[in-house]
MARZARO-677365 format. One line per field, with one value per atom (N, C-alpha, C, O): atom name; x, y, z. Coordinates in nm, 3 decimals. Example, Ala and Ser with C-alpha at 12.3 -4.5 7.8 and 13.67 -1.06 7.14 Angstrom:
<recs>
site <- N,CA,C,O,N,CA,C,O
c1 <- 1.319,1.230,1.320,1.424,1.285,1.367,1.290,1.341
c2 <- -0.569,-0.450,-0.330,-0.332,-0.225,-0.106,0.003,0.114
c3 <- 0.780,0.780,0.780,0.846,0.708,0.714,0.787,0.804
</recs>
This chain:
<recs>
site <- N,CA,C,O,N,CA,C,O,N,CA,C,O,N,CA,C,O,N,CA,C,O,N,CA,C,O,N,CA,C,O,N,CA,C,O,N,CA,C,O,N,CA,C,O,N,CA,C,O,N,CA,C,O,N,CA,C,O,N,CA,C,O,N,CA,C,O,N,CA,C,O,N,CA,C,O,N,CA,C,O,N,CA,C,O,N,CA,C,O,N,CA,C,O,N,CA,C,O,N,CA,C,O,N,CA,C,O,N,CA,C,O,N,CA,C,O,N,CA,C,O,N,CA,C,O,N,CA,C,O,N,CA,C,O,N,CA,C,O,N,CA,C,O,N,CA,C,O,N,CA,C,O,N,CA,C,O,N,CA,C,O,N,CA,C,O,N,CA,C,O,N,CA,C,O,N,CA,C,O,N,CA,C,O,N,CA,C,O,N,CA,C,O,N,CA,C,O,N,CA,C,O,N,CA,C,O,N,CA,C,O,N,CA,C,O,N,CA,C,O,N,CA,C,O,N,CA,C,O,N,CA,C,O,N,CA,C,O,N,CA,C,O,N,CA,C,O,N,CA,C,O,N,CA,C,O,N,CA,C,O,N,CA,C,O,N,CA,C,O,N,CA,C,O,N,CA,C,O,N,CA,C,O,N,CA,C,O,N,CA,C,O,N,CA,C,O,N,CA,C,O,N,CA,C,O,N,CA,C,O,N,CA,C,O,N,CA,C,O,N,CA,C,O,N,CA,C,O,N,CA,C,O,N,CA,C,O,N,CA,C,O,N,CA,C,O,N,CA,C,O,N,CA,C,O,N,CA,C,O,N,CA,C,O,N,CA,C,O,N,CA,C,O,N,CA,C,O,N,CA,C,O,N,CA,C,O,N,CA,C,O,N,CA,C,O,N,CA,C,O,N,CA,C,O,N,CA,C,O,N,CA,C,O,N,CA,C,O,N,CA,C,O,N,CA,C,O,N,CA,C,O,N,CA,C,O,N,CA,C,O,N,CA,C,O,N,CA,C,O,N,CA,C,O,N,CA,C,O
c1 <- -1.188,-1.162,-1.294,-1.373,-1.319,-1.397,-1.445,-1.543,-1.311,-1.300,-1.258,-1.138,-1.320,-1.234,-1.261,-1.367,-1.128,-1.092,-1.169,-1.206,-1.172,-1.255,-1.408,-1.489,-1.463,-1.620,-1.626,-1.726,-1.444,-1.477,-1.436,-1.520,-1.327,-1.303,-1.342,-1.333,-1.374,-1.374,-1.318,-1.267,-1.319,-1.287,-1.372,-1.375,-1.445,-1.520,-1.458,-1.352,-1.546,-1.480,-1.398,-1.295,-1.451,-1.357,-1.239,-1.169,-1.231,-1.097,-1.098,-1.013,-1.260,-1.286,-1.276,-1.297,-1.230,-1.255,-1.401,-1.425,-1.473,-1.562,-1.569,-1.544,-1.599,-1.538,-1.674,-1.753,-1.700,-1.824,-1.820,-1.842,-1.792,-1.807,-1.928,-2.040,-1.904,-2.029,-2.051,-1.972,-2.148,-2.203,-2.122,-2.113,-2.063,-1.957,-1.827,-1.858,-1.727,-1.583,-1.530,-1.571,-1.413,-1.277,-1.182,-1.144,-1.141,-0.968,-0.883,-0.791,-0.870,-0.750,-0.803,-0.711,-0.916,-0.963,-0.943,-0.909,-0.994,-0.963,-0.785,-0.728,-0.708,-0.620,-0.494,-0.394,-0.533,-0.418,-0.483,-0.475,-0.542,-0.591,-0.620,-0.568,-0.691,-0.718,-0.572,-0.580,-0.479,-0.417,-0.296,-0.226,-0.271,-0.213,-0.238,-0.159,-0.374,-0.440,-0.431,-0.497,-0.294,-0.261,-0.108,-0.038,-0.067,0.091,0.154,0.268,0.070,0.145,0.156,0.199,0.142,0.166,0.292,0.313,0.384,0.527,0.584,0.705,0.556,0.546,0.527,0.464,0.625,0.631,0.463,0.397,0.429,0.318,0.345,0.257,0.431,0.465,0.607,0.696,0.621,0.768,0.814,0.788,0.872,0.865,1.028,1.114,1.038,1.178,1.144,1.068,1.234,1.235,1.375,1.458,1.428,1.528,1.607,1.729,1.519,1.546,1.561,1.649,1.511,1.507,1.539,1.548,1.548,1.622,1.494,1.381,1.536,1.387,1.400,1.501,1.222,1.198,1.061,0.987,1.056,0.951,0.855,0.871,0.767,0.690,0.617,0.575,0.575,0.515,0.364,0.329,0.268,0.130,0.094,0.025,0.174,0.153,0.175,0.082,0.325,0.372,0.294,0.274,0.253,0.127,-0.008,-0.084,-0.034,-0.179,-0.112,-0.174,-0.047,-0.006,0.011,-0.050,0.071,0.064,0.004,0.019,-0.107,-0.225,-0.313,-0.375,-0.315,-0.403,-0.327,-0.401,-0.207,-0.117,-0.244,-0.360,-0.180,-0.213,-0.333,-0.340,-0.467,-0.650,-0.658,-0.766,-0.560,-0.551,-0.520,-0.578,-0.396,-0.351,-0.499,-0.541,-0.528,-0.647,-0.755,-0.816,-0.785,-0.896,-0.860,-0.952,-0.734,-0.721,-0.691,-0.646,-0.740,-0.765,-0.902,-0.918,-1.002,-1.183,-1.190,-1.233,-1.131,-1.207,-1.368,-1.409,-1.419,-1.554,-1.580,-1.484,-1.681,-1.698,-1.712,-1.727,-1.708,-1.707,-1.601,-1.595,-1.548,-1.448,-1.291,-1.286,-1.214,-1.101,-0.976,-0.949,-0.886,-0.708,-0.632,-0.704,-0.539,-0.438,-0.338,-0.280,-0.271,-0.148,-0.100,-0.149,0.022,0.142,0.294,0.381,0.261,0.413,0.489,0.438,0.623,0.706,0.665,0.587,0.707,0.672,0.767,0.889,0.696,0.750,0.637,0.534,0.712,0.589,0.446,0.341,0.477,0.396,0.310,0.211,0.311,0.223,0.099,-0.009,0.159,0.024,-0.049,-0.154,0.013,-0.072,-0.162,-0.231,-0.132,-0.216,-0.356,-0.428,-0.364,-0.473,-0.512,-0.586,-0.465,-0.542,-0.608,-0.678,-0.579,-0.600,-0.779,-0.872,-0.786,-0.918,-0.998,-1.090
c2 <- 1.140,1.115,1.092,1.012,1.145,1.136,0.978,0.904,0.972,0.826,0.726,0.741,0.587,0.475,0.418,0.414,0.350,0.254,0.115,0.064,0.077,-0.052,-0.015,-0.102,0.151,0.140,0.189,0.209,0.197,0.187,0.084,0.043,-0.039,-0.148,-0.273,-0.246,-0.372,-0.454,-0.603,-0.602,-0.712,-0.810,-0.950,-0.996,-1.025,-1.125,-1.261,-1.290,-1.370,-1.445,-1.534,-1.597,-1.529,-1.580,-1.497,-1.507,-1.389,-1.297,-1.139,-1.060,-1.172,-1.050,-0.975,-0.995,-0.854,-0.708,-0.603,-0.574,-0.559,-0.452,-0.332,-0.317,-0.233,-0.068,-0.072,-0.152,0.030,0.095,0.296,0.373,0.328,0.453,0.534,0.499,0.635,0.703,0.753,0.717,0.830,0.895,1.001,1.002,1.098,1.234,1.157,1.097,1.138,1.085,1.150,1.177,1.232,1.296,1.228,1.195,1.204,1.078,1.172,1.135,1.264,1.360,1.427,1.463,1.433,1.427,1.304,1.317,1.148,1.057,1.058,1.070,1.045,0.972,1.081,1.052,1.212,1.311,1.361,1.306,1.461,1.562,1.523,1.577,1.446,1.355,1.284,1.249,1.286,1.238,1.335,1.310,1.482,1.559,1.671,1.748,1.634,1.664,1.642,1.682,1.531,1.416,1.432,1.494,1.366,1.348,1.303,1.335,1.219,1.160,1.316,1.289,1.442,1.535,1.534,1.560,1.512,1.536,1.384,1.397,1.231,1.156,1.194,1.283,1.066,1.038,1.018,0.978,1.066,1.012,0.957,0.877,0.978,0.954,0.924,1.007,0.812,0.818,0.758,0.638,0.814,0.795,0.790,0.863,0.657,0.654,0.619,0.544,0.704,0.724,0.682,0.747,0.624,0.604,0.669,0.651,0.790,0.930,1.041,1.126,1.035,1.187,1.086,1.166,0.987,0.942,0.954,0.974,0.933,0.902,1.005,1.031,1.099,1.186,1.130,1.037,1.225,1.189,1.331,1.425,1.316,1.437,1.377,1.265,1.479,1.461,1.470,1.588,1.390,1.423,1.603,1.649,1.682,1.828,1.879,1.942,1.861,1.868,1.866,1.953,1.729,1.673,1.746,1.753,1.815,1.851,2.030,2.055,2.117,2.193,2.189,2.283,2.119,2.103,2.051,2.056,1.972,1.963,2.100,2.134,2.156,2.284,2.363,2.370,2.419,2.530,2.426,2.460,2.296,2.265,2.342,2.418,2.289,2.335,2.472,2.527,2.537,2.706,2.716,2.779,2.618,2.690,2.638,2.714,2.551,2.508,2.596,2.622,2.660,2.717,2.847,2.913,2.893,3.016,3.037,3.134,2.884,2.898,2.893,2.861,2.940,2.924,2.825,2.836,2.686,2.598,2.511,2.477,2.499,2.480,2.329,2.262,2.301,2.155,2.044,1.928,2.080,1.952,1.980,1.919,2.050,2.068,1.949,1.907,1.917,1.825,1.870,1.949,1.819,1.892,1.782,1.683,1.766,1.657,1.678,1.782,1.596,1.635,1.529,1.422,1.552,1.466,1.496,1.583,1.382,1.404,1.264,1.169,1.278,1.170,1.092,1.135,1.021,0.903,1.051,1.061,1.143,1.272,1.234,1.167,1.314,1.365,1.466,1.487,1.504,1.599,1.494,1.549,1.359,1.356,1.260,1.223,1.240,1.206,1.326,1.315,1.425,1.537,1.627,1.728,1.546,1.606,1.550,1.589,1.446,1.398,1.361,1.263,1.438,1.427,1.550,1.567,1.641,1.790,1.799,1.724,1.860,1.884,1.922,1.931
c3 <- 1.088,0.948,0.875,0.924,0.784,0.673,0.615,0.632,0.532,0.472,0.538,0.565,0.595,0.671,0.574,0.510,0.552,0.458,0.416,0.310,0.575,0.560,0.562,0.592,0.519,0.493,0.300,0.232,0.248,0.095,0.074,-0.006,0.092,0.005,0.183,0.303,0.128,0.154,0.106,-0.007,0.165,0.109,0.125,0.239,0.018,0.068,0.081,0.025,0.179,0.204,0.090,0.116,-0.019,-0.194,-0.237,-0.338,-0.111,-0.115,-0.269,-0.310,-0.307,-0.405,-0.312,-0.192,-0.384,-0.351,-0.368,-0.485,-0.288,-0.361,-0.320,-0.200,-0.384,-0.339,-0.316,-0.365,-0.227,-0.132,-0.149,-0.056,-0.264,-0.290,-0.274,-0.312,-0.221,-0.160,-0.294,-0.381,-0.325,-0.442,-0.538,-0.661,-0.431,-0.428,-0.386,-0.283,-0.410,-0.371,-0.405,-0.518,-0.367,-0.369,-0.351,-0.239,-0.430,-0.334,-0.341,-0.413,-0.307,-0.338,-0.157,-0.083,-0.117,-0.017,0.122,0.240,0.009,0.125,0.125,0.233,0.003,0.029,0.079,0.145,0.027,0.082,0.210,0.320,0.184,0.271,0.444,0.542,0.441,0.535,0.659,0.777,0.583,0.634,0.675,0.773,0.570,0.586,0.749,0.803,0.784,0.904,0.999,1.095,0.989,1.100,1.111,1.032,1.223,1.235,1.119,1.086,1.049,0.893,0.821,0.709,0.826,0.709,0.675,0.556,0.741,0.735,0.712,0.732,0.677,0.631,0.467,0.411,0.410,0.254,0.278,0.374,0.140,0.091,-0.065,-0.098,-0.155,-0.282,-0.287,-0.271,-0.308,-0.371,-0.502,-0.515,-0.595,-0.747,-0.761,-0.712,-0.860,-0.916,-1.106,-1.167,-1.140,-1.253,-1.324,-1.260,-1.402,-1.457,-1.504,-1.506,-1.566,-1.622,-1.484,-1.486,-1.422,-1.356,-1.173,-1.080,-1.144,-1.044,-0.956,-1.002,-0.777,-0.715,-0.621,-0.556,-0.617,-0.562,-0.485,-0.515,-0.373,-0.262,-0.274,-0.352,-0.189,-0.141,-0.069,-0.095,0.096,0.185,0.211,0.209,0.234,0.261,0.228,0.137,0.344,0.343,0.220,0.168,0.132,0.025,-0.104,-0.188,-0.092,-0.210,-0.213,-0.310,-0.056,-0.057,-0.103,-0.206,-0.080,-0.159,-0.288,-0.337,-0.377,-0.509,-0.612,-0.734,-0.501,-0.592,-0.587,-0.687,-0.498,-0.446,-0.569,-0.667,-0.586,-0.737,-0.813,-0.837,-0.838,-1.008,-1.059,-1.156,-0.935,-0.963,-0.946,-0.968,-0.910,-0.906,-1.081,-1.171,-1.081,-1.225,-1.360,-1.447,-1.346,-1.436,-1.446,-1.550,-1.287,-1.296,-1.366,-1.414,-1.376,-1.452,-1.582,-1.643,-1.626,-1.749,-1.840,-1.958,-1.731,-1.741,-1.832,-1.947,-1.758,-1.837,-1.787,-1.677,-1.907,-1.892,-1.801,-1.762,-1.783,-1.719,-1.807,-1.766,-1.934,-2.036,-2.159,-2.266,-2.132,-2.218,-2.183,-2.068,-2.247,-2.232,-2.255,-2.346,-2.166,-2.163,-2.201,-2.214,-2.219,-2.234,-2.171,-2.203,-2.057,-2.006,-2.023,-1.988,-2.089,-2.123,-1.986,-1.978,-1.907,-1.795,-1.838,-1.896,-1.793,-1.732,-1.589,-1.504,-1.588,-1.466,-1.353,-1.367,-1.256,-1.187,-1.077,-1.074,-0.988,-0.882,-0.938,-0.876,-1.045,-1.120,-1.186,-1.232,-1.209,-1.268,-1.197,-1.244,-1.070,-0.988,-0.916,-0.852,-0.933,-0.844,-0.971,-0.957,-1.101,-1.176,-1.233,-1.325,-1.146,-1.135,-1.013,-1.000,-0.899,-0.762,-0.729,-0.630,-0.824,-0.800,-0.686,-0.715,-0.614,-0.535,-0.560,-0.480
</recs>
């Protein structure tokens, strides 16, 4: 594994927290991918309940596929590296994979 957990967050003895981020971080890397590589792929990795649209899951493997469409679909829209999008979702499985994209 790439990312071990206990070499990004820690805890001091006053029970603060401090993140230990390497320079380059992907969390769409540590927190999906990584793990989709493993017996957990087929394990929930998301599970979302919505009031409106009721509660849906998706699997490590699942999540690392649909973040992979979303950054396909973005990139085919040549957008620049400083340019800005707005995505408006419902509380969905769609709207955490639209900001884990890889």
């Amino acid at each position: 594994m790439k990312y071990q957990f206990d070499d990004i967050l820690s805890q001091d003895a006053d029970g603060r927290w401090h993140w230990h981020l390497p320079e380059y971080f992907n969390i769409t890397e540590a927190c999906v991918d990584q793990h989709a590589q493993t017996e957990k792929g087929s394990q929930d990795a998301l599970i979302i309940e919505s009031e409106q649209y009721g509660q849906s899951s998706v699997t490590y493997n699942e999540l690392g596929l649909l973040t992979s469409q979303f950054a396909n679909l973005l990139g085919s829209h040549n957008l620049e590296l400083d340019e800005r999008i707005l995505i408006r979702l419902p509380n969905s499985i769609e709207y955490p994979v639209s900001f884990l994209e890889p």
